[in-house]
C-alpha positions as CSV (number, residue, x, y, z in Angstrom):
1,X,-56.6,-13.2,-9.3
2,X,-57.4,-16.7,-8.4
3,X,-61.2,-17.6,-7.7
4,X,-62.1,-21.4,-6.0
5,X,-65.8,-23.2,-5.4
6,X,-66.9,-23.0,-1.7
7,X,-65.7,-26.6,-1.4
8,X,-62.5,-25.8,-0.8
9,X,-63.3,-23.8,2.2
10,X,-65.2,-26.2,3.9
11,X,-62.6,-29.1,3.9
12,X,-59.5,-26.4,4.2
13,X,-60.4,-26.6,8.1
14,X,-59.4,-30.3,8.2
15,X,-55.7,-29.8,7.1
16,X,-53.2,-29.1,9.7
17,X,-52.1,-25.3,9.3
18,X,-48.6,-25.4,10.1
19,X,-47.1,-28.7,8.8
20,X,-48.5,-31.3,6.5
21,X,-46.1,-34.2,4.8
22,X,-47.7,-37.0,2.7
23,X,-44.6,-38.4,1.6
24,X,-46.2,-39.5,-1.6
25,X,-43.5,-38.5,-4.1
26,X,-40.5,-39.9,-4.4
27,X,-37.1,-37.6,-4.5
28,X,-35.0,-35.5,-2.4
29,X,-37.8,-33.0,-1.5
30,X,-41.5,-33.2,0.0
31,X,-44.5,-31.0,-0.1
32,X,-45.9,-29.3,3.3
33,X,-49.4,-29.1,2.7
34,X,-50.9,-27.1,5.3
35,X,-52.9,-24.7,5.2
36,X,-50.3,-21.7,6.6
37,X,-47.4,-23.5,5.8
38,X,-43.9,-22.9,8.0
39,X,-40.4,-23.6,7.3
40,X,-38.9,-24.9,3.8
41,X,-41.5,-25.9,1.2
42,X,-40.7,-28.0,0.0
43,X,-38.7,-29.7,2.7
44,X,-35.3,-31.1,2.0
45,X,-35.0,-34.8,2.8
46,X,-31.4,-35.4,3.6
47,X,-30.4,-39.2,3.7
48,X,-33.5,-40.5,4.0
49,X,-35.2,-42.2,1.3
50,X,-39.7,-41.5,0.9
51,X,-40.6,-45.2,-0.6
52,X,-42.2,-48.2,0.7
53,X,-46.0,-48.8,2.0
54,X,-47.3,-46.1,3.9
55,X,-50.9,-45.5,5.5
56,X,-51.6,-43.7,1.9
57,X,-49.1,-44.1,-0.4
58,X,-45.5,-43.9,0.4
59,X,-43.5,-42.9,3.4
60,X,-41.0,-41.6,5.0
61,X,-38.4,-44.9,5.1
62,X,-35.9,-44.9,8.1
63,X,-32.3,-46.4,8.0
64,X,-31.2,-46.4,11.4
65,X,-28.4,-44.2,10.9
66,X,-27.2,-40.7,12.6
67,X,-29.5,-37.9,12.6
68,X,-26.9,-35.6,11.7
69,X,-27.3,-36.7,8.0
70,X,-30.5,-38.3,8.2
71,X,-34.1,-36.8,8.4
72,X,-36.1,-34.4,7.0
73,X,-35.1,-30.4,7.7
74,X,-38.3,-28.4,8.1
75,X,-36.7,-25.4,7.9
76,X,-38.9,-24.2,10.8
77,X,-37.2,-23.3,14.1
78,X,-39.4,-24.6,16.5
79,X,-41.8,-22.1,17.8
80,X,-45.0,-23.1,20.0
81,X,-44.5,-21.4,23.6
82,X,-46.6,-22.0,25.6
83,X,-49.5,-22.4,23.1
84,X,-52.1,-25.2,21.8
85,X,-50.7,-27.8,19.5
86,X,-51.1,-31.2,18.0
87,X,-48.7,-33.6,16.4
88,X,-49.9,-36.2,14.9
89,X,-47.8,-39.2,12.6
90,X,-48.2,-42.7,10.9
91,X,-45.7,-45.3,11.9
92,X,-45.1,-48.9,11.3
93,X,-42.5,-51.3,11.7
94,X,-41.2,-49.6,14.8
95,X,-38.3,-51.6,16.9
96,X,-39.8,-53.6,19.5
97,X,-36.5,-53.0,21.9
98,X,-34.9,-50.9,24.0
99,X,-32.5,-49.1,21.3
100,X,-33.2,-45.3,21.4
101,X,-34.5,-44.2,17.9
102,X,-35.7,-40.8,17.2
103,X,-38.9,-40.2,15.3
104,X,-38.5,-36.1,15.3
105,X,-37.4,-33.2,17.4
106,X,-35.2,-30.1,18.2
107,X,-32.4,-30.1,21.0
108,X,-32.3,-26.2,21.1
109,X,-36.0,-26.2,21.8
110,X,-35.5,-27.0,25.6
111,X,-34.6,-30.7,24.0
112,X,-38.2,-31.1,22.7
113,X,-38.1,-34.7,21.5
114,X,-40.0,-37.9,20.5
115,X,-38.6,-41.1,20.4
116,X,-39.0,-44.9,20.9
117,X,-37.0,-47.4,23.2
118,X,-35.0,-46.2,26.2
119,X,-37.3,-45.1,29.1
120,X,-40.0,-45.4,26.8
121,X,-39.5,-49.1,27.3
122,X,-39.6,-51.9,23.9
123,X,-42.4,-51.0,21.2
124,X,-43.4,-47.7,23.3
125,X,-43.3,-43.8,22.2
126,X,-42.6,-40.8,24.7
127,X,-42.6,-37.2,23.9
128,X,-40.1,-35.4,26.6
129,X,-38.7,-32.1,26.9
130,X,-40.0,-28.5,26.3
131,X,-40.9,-28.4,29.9
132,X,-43.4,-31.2,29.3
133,X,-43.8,-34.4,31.8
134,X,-42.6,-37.3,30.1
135,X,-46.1,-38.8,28.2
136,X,-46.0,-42.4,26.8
137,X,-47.9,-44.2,24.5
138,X,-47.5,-47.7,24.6
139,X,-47.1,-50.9,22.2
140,X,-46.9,-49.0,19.1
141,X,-44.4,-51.8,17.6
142,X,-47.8,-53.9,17.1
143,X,-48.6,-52.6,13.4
144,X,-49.6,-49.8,11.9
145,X,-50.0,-47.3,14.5
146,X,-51.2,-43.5,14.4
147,X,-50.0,-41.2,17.6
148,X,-51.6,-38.0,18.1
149,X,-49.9,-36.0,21.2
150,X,-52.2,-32.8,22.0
151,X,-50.9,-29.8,24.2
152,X,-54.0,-27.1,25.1
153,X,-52.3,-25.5,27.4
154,X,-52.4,-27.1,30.6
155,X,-52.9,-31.1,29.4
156,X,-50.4,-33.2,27.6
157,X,-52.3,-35.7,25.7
158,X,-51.6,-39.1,23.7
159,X,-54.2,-40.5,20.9
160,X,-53.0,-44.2,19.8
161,X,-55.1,-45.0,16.7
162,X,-57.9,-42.2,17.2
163,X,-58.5,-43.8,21.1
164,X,-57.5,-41.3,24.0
165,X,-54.5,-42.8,26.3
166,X,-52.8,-41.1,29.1
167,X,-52.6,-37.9,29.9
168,X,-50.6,-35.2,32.3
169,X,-50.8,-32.2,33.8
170,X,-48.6,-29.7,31.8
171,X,-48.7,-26.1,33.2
172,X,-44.4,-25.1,32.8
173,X,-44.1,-25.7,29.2
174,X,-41.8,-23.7,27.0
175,X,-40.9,-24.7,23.4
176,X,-39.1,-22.1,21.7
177,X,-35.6,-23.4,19.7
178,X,-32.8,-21.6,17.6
179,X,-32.5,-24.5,14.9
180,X,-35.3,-26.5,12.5
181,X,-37.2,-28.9,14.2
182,X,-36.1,-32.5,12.5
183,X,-38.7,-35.3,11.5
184,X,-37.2,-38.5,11.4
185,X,-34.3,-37.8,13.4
186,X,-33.3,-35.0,16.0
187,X,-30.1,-33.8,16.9
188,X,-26.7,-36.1,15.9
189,X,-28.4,-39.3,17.7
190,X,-29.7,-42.5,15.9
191,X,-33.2,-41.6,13.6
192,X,-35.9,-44.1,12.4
193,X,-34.9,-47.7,13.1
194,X,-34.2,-49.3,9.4
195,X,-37.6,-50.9,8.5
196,X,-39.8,-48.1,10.1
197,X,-41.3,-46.4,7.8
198,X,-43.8,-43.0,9.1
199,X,-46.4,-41.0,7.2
200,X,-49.1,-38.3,7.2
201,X,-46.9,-36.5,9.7
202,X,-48.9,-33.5,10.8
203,X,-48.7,-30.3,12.9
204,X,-51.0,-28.1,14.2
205,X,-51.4,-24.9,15.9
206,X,-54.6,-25.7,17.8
207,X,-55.3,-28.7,20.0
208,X,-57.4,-31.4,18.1
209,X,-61.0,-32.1,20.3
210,X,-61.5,-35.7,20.6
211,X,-64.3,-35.8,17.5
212,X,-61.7,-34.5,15.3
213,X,-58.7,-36.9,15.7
214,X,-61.5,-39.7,16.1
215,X,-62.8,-38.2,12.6
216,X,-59.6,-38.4,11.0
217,X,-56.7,-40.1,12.5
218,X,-57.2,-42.6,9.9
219,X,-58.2,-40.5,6.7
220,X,-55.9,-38.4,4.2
221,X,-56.7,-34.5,4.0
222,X,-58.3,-32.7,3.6
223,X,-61.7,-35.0,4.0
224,X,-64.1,-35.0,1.3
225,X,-61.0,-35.2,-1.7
226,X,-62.2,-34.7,-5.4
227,X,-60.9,-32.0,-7.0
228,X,-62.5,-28.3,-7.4
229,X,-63.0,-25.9,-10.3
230,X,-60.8,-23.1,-10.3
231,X,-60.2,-19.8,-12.4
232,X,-56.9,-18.4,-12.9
233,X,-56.9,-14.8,-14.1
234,X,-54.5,-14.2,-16.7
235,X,-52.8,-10.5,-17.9
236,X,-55.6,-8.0,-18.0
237,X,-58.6,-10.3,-17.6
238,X,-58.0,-13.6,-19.7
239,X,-59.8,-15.7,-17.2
240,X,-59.2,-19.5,-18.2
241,X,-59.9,-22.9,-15.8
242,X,-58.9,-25.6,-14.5
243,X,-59.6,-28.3,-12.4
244,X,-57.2,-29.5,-9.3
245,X,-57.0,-30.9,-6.2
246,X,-58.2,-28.9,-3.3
247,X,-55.7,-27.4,-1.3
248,X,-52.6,-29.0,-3.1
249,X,-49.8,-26.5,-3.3
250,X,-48.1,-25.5,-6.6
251,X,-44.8,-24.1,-7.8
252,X,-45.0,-21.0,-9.9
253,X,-42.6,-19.3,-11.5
254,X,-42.1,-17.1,-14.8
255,X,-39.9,-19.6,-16.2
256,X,-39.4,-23.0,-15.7
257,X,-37.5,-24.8,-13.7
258,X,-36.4,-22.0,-11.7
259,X,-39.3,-22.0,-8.8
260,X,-39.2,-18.8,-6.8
261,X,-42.3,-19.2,-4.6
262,X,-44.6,-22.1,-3.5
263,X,-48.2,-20.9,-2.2
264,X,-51.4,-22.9,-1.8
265,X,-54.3,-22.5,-3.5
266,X,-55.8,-19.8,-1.1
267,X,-52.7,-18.0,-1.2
268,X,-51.4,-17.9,-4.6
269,X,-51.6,-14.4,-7.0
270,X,-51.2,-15.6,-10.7
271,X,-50.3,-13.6,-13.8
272,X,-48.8,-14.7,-17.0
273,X,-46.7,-17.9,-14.5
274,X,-46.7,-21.4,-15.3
275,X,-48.3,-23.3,-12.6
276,X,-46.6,-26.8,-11.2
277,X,-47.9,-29.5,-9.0
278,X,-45.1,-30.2,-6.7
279,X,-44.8,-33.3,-8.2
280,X,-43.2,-32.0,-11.4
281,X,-46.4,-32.5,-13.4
282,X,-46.7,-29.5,-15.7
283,X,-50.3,-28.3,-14.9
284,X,-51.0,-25.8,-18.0
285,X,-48.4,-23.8,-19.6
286,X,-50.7,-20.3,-19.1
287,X,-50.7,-18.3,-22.2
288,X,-48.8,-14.7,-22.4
C-alpha cells in the first residue's frame, strides 16, 4: 500500500484532472500529469521536437510542417459533450500573419479546433467547431501569452494572461470524436508555425472560476511544489520511504525497462516493483 502527507491533497486540486503536459523532458514521449489522467501516458510526440525556452522549462517546439506527422497524439478520443471544460496553454513566438497554423484539435469531434491566422485575423487565436460560436482572443503574437478557453455549459469563455476577454453564448455544443484529439497540430493541415514554441498545455473537466485561472495562469502545478514524504509498502509489510514530488507520476514495472503501467501517486499499488520517474531517473531499486 502507498501512504502520502496531507500536502499532497491539498495542492492535488490545482492540477488539471484530465490532461497535464510540462514538456520538460526531452525525447519522443511526454508525461500527462493530471490528476485522472486520459489517453496515452506517456504521450507519443510524433515529429515534433520538446526543447527550447518555455514558460517553465522546455516546450513543445513547432516546425511548421503537416499535422499528419507532426504533433503530439493523446491517445484520448475527444470526449466532453456537452459538459464543463477548460483548456488552457503557454505560447510564444506565434506568427503575426494570416497563415493558418494549428495549435490542437480533432476533426471527428464535430471539427473541434484551435488555431491562429485565417479568420482569426494576424497574431489572433479562435477556438471553432464542436458546435461552439467562433471565440477569439486577440494579439497573442505580442510575447509570451497564456490562453485559457472555459466552456460551463452555456458560456464560451477566453482568459489572455489570467485577464477575462470575450465571451459567447454557447447553448448547442457537442464535442464527441472517434479519433485522439492532437496538440500541436489537428488533422493533415499545417501545425505550430516553426519558432512557436507552447507549454503547460492543460485540460480540465470543470470550468476554471475567474480566482483560479487568475491564481494560476502563470504558475507550474500543482501550487505550493516541494516534495512530500511518502511510504511504499513492500511484500508482507517492509514499509520503507521516500521523498518525491507531489503528484508526479512514475513508471513501475517488475522489471526494468519494460513499463507496463503508469499511475500517479494517488493511484499507484506497489509490491516488490521498481519505481521510475518518467524521466528515466531510477528512484529506488525496492528490495525483494
Amino acid at each position: 500500500m502507498l501512504a502520502f502527507m496531507l500536502g499532497v491533497s491539498v495542492f492535488a486540486q490545482n492540477v488539471p484532472e484530465m490532461i497535464y503536459y510540462k514538456f520538460d523532458v526531452a525525447g519522443t514521449t511526454v508525461a500527462n500529469q493530471a490528476s485522472s489522467p486520459v489517453g496515452l501516458n506517456p504521450a507519443t510526440v510524433n515529429g515534433l521536437t520538446i526543447g527550447g525556452t518555455g514558460q517553465f522549462g522546455m516546450g513543445l517546439l513547432g516546425n511548421g510542417g503537416a499535422s499528419s506527422t507532426n504533433y503530439v497524439n493523446t491517445g484520448w478520443n475527444t470526449n466532453f459533450g456537452n459538459s464543463p471544460w477548460t483548456i488552457s496553454f503557454y505560447i510564444n513566438g506565434a506568427a503575426n500573419n494570416t497563415t493558418l497554423y494549428y495549435l490542437w484539435g480533432d476533426n471527428t469531434a464535430n471539427s473541434f479546433r484551435c488555431f491562429i491566422g485565417g479568420v482569426a485575423g494576424a497574431g489572433n487565436v479562435i477556438i471553432r467547431g464542436g458546435g461552439l460560436p467562433d471565440l477569439t482572443v486577440p494579439s497573442i503574437a505580442s510575447g509570451p501569452t497564456v490562453v485559457h478557453f472555459v466552456f460551463d455549459g452555456t458560456t464560451i469563455k477566453g482568459y489572455k494572461n489570467g485577464v477575462l476577454g470575450p465571451s459567447a453564448s454557447a447553448t448547442a455544443v457537442n464535442i464527441v470524436g472517434t479519433a485522439p484529439l492532437k496538440v500541436g497540430g489537428y488533422s493533415t493541415s499545417l501545425g505550430m508555425n516553426a519558432g512557436c514554441i507552447m507549454d503547460e498545455f492543460r485540460i480540465y473537466n470543470r470550468a476554471l472560476s475567474a480566482d483560479e485561472i487568475s491564481q494560476t495562469w502563470d504558475q507550474t502545478l500543482p501550487l505550493g511544489g516541494g516534495t512530500s514524504l511518502i511510504t511504499v509498502e513492500i511484500g508482507t509489510g517492509t514499509n520503507t520511504s521516500y521523498r518525491v514530488p507531489w503528484n508526479h507520476f512514475y513508471q513501475y514495472s517488475r522489471t526494468k525497462p519494460s513499463i507496463s503501467k503508469v499511475k500517479s501517486i494517488q493511484q499507484a499499488r506497489f509490491r516488490k516493483y521498481i519505481i521510475m520517474l518518467l524521466t528515466g531517473q531510477l528512484l529506488t531499486p525496492i528490495p525483494n
